[in-house]
N, C-alpha and C positions, 0 to 999 in steps of 0.2 A: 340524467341521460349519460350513456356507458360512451366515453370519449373512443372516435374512429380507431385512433390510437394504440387502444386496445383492444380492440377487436384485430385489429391489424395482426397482434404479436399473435392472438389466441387460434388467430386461424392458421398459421404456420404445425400442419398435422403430421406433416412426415415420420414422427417420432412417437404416433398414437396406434394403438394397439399392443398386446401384450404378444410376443410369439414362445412366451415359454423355454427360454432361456435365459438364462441369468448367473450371476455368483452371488448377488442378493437379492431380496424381493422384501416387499413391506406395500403396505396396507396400511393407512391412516384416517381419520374423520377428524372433522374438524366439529367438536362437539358444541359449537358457538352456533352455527348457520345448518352444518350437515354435510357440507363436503365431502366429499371420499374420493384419494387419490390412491394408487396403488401401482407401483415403481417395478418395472425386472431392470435391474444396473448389471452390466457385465464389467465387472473393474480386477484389476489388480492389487498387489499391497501397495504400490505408488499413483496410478492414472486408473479414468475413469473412460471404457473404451466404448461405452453406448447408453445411452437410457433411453427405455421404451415405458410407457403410463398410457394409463386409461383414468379417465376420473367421473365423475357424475357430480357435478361442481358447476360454479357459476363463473363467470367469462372473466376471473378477476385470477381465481385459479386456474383457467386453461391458459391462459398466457403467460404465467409464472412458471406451468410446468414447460410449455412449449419454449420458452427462454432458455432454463434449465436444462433440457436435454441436446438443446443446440448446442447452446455455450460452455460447458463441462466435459465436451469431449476431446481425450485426451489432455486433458489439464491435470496436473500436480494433485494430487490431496494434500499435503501440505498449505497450496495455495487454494485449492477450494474449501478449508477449513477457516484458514484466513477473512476469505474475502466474507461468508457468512458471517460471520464474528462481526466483518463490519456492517454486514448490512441491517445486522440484528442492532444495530444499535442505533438505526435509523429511526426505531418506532420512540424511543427514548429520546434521543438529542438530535435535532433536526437539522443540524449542519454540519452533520458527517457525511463526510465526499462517496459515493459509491466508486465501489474497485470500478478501471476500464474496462475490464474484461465485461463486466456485467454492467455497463455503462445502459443498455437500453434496460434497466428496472427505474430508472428515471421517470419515467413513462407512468410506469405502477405505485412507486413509494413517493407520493406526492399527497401535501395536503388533503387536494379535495378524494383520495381513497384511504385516508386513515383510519375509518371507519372497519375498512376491506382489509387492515392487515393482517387478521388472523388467517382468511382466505390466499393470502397473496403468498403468505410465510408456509405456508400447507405442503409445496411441495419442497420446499427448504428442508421442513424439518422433516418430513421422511428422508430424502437425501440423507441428512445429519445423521436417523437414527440407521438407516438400513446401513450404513460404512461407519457406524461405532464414531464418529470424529468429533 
């Protein structure tokens, strides 16, 4: 059973739909389950000033991406290169502290969805690859 919890983060929509602006865009599938997330990021060389996604994905990626587009705005790329760095290394060694910023993927990168992380990491890595970082 899918915890309230995340359904919680996943329903937070404000940031769904695509309006066809951007500075970059990407498309990703997650070729494990099927996912597909697809990102318009309007950023700069230094911050990241909106993201907007659409996905066809399960409630484990709409609440990663709905986190994501909240939490990343106006933040460093510097520091959103950082804090992915660490959370990628959550799936690896289980007692690495998640940045504050991104303090609610606690929620998501726990035990019982280890199973979910390739789904939960989906809109990460497009992030990562659509800003080169």
């Amino acid at each position: 059973m899918i915890d309230k919890e995340i359904i919680k983060l996943a329903s937070y929509t404000s940031n769904v739909g695509l309006k066809n602006k951007y500075s970059h865009k990407i498309s990703l599938k997650n070729t494990t389950c099927g996912d597909k997330i697809t990102l318009e990021i309007i950023a700069n060389k230094k911050k990241i000033n909106s993201i907007k996604y659409e996905t066809v994905s399960c409630v484990y990626c709409e609440a990663s991406a709905s986190l994501l587009a909240r939490k990343l705005k106006n933040i460093d790329l510097k520091d959103v290169k950082n804090d992915f760095t660490v959370l990628k290394k959550i799936s690896s060694q289980k007692k690495t502290k998640i940045p504050k910023r991104l303090s609610d993927y606690k929620k998501l990168l726990n035990s019982d969805n280890y199973n979910r992380f390739k789904c939960i990491f989906l809109p990460i890595d497009a992030v990562v690859k659509a800003l080169k970082l």
